[in-house]
C-alpha positions as CSV (number, residue, x, y, z in Angstrom):
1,X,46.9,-29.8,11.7
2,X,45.4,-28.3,8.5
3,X,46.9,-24.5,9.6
4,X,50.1,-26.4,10.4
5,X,50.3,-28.0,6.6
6,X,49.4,-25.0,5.0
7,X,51.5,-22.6,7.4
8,X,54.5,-24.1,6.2
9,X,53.9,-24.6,2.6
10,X,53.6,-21.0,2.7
11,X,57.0,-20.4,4.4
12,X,58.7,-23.2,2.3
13,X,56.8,-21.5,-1.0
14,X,57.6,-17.8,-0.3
15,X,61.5,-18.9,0.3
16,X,61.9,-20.9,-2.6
17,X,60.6,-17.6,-4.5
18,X,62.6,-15.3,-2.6
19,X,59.9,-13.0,-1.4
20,X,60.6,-14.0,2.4
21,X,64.0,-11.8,2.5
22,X,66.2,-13.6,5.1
23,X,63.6,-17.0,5.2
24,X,64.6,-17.6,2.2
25,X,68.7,-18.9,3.5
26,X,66.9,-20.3,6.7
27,X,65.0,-22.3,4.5
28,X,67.9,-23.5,2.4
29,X,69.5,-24.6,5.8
30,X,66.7,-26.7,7.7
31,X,64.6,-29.4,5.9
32,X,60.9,-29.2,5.3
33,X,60.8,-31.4,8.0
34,X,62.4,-29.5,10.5
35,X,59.8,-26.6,9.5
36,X,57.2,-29.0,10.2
37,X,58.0,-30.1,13.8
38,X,58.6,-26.5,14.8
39,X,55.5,-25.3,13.6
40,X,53.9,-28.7,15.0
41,X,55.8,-27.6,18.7
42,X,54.3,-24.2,18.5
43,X,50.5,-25.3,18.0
44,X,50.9,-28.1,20.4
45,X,52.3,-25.3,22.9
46,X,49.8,-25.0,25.9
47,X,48.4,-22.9,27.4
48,X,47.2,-20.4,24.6
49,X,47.9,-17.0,24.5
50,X,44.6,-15.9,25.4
51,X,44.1,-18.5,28.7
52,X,47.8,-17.1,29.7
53,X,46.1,-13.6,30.1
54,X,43.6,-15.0,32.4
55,X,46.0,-16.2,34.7
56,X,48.0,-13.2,34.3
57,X,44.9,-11.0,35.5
58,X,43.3,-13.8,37.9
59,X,47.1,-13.5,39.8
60,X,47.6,-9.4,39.6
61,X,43.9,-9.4,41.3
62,X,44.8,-11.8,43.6
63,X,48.1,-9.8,44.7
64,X,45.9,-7.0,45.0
65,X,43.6,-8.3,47.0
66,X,46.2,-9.6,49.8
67,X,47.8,-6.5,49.7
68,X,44.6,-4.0,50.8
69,X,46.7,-3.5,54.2
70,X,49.5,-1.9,52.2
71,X,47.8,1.3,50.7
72,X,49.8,4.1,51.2
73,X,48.7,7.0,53.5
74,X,50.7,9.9,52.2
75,X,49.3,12.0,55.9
76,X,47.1,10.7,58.1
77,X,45.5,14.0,58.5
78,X,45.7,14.7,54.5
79,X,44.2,13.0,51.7
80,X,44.5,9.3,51.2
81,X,46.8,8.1,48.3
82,X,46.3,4.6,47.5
83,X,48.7,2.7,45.9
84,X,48.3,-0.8,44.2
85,X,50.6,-2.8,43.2
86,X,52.0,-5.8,40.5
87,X,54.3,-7.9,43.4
88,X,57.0,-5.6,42.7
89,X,55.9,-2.2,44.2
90,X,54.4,-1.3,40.4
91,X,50.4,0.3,40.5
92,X,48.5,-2.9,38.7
93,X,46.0,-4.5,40.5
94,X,42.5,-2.4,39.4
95,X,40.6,-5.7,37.7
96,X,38.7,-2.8,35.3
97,X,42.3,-1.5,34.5
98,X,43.7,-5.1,33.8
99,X,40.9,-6.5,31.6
100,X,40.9,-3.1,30.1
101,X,44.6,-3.8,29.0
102,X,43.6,-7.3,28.3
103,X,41.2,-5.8,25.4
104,X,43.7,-3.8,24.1
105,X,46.3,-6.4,24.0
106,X,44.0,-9.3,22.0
107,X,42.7,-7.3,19.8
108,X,46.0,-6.1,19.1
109,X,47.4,-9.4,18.5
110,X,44.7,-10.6,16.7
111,X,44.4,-8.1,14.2
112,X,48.2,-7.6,13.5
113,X,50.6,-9.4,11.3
114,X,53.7,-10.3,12.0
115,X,56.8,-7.6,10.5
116,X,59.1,-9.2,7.2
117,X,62.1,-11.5,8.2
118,X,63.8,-8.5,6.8
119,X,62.3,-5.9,9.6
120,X,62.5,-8.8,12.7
121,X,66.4,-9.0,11.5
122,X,66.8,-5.4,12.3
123,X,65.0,-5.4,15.2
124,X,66.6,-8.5,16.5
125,X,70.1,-8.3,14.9
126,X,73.1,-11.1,15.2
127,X,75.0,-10.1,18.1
128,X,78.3,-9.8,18.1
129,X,79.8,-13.3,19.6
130,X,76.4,-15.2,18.1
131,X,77.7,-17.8,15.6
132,X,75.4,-17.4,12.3
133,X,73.8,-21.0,12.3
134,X,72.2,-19.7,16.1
135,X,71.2,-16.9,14.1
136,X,69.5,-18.5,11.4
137,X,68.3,-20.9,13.9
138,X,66.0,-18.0,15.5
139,X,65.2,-16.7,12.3
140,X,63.3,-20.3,11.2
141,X,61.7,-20.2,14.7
142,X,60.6,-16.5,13.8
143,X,59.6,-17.7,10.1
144,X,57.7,-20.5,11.5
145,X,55.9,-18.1,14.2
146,X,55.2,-16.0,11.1
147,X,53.9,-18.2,9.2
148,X,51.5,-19.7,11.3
149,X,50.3,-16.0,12.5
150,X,49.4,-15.2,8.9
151,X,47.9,-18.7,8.2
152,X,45.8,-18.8,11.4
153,X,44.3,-15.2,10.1
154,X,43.9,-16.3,7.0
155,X,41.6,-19.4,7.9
156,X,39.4,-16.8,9.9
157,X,40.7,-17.7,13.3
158,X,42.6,-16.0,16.4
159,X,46.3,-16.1,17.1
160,X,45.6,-15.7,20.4
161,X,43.7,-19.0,20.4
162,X,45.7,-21.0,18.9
163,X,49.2,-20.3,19.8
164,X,51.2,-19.9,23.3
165,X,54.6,-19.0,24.9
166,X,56.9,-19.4,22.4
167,X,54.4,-17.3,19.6
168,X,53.3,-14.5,22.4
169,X,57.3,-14.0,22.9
170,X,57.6,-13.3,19.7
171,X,54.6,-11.1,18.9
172,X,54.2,-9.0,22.6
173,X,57.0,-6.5,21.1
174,X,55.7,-5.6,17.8
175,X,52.7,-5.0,19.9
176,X,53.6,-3.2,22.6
177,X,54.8,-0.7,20.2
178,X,51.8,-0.2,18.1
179,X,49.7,-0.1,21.6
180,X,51.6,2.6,23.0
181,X,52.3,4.5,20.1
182,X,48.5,4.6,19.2
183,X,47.7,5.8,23.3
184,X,50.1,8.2,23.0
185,X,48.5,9.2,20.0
186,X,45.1,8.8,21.2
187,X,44.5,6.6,17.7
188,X,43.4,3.6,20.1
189,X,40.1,2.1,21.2
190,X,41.5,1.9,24.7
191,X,38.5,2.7,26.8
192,X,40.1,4.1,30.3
193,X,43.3,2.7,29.7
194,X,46.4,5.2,30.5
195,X,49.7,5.0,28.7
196,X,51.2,3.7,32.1
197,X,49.0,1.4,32.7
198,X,49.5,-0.2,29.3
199,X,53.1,0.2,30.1
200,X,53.2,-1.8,33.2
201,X,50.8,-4.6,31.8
202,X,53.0,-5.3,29.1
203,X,56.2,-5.4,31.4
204,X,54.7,-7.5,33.8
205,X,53.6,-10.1,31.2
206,X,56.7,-9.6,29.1
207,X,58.5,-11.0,32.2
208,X,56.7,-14.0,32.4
209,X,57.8,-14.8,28.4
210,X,61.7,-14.4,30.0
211,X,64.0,-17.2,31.0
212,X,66.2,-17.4,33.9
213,X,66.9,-14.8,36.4
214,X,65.4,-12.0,34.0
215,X,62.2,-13.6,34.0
216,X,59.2,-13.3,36.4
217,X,58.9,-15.9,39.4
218,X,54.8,-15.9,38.1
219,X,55.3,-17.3,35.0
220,X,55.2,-21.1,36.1
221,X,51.5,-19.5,37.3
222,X,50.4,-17.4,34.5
223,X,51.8,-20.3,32.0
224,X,50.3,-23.1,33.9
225,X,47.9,-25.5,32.5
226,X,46.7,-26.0,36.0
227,X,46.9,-23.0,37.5
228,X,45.1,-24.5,41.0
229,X,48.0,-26.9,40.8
230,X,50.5,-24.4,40.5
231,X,49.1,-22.6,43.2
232,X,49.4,-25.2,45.7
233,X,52.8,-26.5,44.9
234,X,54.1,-22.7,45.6
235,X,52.3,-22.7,48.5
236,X,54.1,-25.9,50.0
237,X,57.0,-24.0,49.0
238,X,56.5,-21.0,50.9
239,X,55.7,-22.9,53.8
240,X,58.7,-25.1,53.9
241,X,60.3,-21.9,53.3
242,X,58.9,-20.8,56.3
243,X,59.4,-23.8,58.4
244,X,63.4,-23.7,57.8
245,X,63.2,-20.0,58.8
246,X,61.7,-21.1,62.1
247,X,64.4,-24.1,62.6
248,X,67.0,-21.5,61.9
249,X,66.3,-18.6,64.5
């Protein structure tokens, strides 16, 4: 509660003295109030960021794992090319390789500050048809994402800890572009990691921040707060699934 005061102080502070570019008209258009709630939503959010990963990894090792039987024999009589893969035919199930990515990506996150409303707006422009109050709309959510970020830093703790979804969405672009750029460059403590393998971490878990048909069919998993739970009420799915299958043929 104390990060959430003093998160949107600052936001409220820094528009009313014009140093938060853009912030500073979605300020004049929502309430203090309104700031208050969002930032309120986004702390109350659950899971966290960093539990998310967890699942993330516990399910690609999991996928893995049922999928031994499916490694690729490029010749029987030639050398054996084993494939893994992330539920979509994508190499990601090497637990070393995923927590490896896991690293990179939380102390990415955690060490990182959010870009200027000015640089998110050119990033993330208004589209054509998008009425300016939707706009400004997701400008105060990004302001209030921003805000928080800098504040949770500030008071010495972890992003990742502390924030979920709704923050991770967000963030995961920003840094997926200073991960890659750095392995490419060879400027990042990434252990083993490969620039592919980064790649396809960060697109699987990107899907799972998506809504509707673009998004991931493991994010009600990965962004479970009973992942057990989860697990079993998919199950019954598949199985009734399964069952209808049967009565059909």
């Amino acid at each position: 509660k104390h990060i959430v005061a003093q998160a949107v102080d600052w936001c409220c502070a820094k528009a009313m003295a014009g140093n938060a570019g853009g912030a500073a008209v979605a300020a004049a258009s929502i309430s203090q109030e309104a700031q208050l709630q969002e930032a309120k939503r986004l702390v109350e959010e659950l899971p966290r960021i960093d539990a998310a990963l967890k699942n993330f990894i516990s399910l690609k090792m999991a996928v893995g794992l049922t999928q031994d039987s499916d490694k690729v024999e490029s010749d029987k009589e030639g050398p054996k090319v084993q494939v893994t893969f992330d539920g979509r035919g994508n190499g990601l199930n090497n637990s070393k390789v995923l927590l490896e990515c896991a690293r990179v990506l939380l102390k990415t996150l955690n060490s990182m500050e959010l870009t200027s409303a000015t640089e998110w707006g050119q990033r993330c422009p208004q589209a054509e048809n998008e009425e300016a109050t939707h706009f400004m709309q997701r400008l105060s959510k990004y302001e209030a994402t921003r805000a928080l970020w800098a504040q949770s830093r500030a008071e010495g703790q972890k992003p990742t800890k502390l924030l979920g979804r709704s923050a991770l969405r967000q963030a995961l672009p920003q840094a997926a572009a200073m991960m890659l750029e750095s392995v490419a460059d060879q400027t990042l403590d990434a252990g083993t990691v490969k620039e592919e393998d980064l790649r396809l971490f960060i697109e699987g878990l990107g899907k799972t921040l998506e809504e509707g048909e673009a998004g991931s069919s493991d994010a009600d998993i990965v962004w479970a707060l009973d992942v057990k739970a989860a697990l079993a009420v998919r199950q019954q799915e598949r199985m009734a699934e399964a069952e209808e299958r049967k009565q059909r043929a």
